[in-house]
C-alpha positions in Angstrom: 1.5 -2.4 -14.0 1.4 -6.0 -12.6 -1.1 -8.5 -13.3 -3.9 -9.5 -11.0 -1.9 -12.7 -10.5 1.2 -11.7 -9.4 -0.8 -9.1 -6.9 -2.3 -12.1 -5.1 0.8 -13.8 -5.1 3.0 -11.1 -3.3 0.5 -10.1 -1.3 -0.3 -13.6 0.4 3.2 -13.9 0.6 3.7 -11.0 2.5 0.8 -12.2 4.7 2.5 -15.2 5.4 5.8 -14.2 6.2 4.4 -11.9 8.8 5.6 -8.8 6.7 1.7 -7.5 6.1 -1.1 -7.9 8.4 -4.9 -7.1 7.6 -6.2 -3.7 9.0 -9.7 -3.5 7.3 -11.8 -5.0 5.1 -9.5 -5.7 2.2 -7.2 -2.9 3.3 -3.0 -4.0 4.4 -0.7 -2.4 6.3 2.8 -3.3 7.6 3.2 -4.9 10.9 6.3 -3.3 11.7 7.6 0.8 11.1 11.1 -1.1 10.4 9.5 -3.3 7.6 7.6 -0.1 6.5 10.7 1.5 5.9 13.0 -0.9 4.1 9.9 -0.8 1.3 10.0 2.6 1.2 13.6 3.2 0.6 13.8 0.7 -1.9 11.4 2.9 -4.3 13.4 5.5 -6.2 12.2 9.5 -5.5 10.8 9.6 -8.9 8.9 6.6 -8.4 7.3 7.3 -5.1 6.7 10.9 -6.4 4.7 9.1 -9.3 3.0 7.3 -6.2 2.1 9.8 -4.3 0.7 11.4 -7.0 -1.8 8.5 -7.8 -2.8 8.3 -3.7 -3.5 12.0 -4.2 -5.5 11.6 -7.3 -7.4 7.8 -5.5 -8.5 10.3 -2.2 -9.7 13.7 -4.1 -12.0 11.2 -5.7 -13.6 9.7 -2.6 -16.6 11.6 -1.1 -16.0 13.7 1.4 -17.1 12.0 5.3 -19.7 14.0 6.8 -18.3 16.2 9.6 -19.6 15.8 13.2 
């Protein structure tokens, strides 16, 4: 994976440029679908599936919210 370093480094970049904005308390999202998508299909299908596969494995972790 990629250091700690280089992390920061993209992300405040991507802050910057206007590519990413802040959602949440730590959390990043794109400020545009368009921008959303050119990522996206730059990551090969064996890669995201690899992705998705870590996402799926992050969430089943978290406890589940209480239903109201």
């Amino acid at each position: 994976g990629l250091t700690d370093d280089v992390l920061r480094t993209a992300l405040l970049a991507a802050l910057s440029g206007g590519v990413l904005g802040e959602v949440g308390d730590g959390k990043y999202g794109f400020r545009h679908p368009l921008a959303r998508k050119a990522v996206y299909d730059t990551v090969s299908g064996p890669e995201r599936a690899l992705l998705h596969a870590q996402a799926i494995r992050v969430l089943a972790a978290q406890p589940s919210p209480p239903l109201t």
